[in-house]
N, C-alpha and C positions, 0 to 999 in steps of 0.2 A: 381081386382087390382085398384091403386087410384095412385096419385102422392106424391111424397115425399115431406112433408110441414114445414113450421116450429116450428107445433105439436111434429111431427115427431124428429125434432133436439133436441128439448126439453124433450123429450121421452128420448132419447140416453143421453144425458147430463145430467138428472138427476141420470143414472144408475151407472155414478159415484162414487156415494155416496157409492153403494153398493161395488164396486171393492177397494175403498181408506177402507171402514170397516174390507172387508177380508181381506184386505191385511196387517191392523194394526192389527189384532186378531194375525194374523198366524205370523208376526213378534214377536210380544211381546210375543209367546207361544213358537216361535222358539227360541227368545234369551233364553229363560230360561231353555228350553230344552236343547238351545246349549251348555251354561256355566255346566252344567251337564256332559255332555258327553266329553268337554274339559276337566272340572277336572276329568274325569274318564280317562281319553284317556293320562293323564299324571300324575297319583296319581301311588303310587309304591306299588299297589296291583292289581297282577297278573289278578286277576277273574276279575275285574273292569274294567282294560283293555280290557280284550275279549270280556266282555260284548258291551265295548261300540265303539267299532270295529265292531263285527258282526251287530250293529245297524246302523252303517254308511254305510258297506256295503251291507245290504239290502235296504234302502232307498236310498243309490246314486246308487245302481244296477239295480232298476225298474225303468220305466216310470210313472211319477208323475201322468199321465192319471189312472193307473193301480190301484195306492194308490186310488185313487178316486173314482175307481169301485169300488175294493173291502171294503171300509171303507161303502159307500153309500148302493149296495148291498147285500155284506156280512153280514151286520147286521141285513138286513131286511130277510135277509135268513133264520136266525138262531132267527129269533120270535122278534128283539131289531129295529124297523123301525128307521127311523131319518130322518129329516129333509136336505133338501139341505144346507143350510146354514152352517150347524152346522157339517154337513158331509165337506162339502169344509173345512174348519176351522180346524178340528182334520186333515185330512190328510193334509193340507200345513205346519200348526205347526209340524207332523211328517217330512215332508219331510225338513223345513226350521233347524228342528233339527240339523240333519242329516249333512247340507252343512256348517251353523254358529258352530259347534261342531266342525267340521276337518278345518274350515277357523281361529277358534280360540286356537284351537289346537296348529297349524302352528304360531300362536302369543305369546302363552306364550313358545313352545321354541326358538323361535326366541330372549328372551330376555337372556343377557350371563350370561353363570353359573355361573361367578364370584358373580353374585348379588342372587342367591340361596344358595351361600355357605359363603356369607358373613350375609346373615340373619340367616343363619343356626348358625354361629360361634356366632350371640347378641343372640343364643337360644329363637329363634322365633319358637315358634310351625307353623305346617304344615297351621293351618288356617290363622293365621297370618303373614306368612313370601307371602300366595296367595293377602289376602286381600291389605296389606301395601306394598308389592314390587313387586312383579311378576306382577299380574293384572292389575296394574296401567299403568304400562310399555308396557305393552302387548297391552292393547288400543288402545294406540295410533298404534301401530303396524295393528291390525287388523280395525280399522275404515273405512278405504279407499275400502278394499274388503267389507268388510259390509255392505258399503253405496252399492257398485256393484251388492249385491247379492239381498241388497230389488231391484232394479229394476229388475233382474230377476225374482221376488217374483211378483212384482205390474205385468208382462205382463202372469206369472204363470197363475195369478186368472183366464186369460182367461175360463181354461180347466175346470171351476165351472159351464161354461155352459152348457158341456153335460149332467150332472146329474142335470138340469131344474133349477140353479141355476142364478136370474134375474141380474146380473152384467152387465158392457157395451158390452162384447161380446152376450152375449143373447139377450139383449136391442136391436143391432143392428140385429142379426137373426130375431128377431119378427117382426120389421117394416121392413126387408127385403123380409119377405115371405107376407105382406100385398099389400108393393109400386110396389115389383121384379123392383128394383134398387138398382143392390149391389157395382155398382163404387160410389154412392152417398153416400151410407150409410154406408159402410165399410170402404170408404175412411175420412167419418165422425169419424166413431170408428177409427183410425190408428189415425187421427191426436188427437182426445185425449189422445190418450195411451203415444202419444209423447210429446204432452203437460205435461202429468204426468212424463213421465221419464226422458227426455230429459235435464231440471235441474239436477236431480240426477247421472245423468253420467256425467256431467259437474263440480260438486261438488267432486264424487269421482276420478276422474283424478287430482282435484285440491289438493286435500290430498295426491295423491298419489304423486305428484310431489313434496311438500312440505317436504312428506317424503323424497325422496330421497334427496333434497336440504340439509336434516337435517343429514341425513347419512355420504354425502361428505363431510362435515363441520368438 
C-alpha cells in the first residue's frame, strides 16, 4: 500500500474522458434508437407496435448490469469476443433505446390531436405531417426528461466497470486497491460524477419549469 497523491487525483480525473465518451456514444446511439422505437410505438401498424413494446419491455425489465453481462459474455461465448468498451457502448445504447423511445413516445402523444388531423386534412403524408408538426412540438415536450435521463445515463456508465472497462469508477477501484483509501478516493470519484451531473439536473428542472410556466399561460 502507498499513500493517496496527487498522481493519484490525476489518475481519477483523467478517467473522465472515458465516462463523458460512453456516455456520448450511448446517448447519440440511444437517441436514434429511441426515435425509432417512438415512431414504432406510435405509427398505425399493429406488428410495429408489438415490436417495439416487447423491446421496451425487455430492456426496461432487466438490470442494465445484466445487459452488460450478457452483451460482454454472451458473445465471447458464442466464438464473437469484444472489447470492453465497445461491449459498454451496444448495451447502454440498448438500454438508453429502450427509456428515450417510451420517454419520447409520451411526447409526441402528448401533442393534441387537433394538430394531427389538421395536417392530416393539408394532406401531409405520414412522414411529413411527423417531420413538420408532431416532432417539432413534441421536443420541446420531451427535452427536460431527456436532459434527466442523460444524467442517469452519465452515473449508468458507472456499471462499465465490472466488465474491466477503465472509466472513473474503475479509475477509482484501481488506486483504491493500490492506496486502500476508499473515503479519499471514492469521495474523489462522487465529487466528480457530481461535478458532471449536477449542472444537468439543474438545467433540466429549469425546462421543466419553463415548461409548465408555458402550459399555464
Amino acid at each position: 500500500m502507498r499513500e493517496f497523491s496527487s498522481a493519484d487525483i490525476l489518475f481519477i480525473v483523467s478517467a473522465v474522458r472515458w465516462t463523458l465518451i460512453l456516455s456520448a456514444i450511448a446517448f447519440l446511439g440511444g437517441a436514434m434508437g429511441g426515435l425509432l422505437i417512438a415512431l414504432s410505438r406510435t405509427s398505425h401498424s399493429k406488428a410495429l407496435r408489438r415490436m417495439a413494446a416487447g423491446f421496451i419491455q425487455i430492456f426496461q425489465g432487466t438490470p442494465l448490469l445484466m445487459q452488460l453481462f450478457l452483451v460482454y459474455f454472451g458473445l465471447a461465448v458464442v466464438g464473437l469476443p469484444i472489447n470492453p468498451l465497445l461491449a459498454a457502448a451496444v448495451a447502454l445504447t440498448l438500454h438508453a433505446s429502450a427509456y428515450l423511445g417510451e420517454i419520447w413516445r409520451g411526447a409526441i402523444e402528448a401533442v393534441p390531436s387537433g394538430q394531427t388531423e389538421a395536417a392530416t386534412a393539408l394532406s401531409l403524408s405520414y412522414p411529413d405531417r411527423m417531420r413538420h408538426v408532431i416532432l417539432p412540438q413534441a421536443m420541446r415536450v420531451a427535452t427536460a426528461p431527456t436532459v434527466g435521463f442523460l444524467v442517469q445515463l452519465i452515473k449508468g456508465t458507472s456499471l462499465a466497470s465490472i466488465i474491466g472497462f477503465t472509466e472513473l469508477t474503475r479509475a477509482g477501484q484501481i488506486i483504491n486497491n493500490a492506496t486502500f483509501k476508499p473515503f479519499l478516493v471514492f469521495g474523489t470519484v462522487a465529487i466528480l460524477y457530481f461535478i458532471l451531473c449536477w449542472p444537468l439536473s439543474l438545467l433540466a428542472r429549469h425546462m421543466e419549469a419553463r415548461m409548465r410556466r408555458a402550459i399555464t399561460r
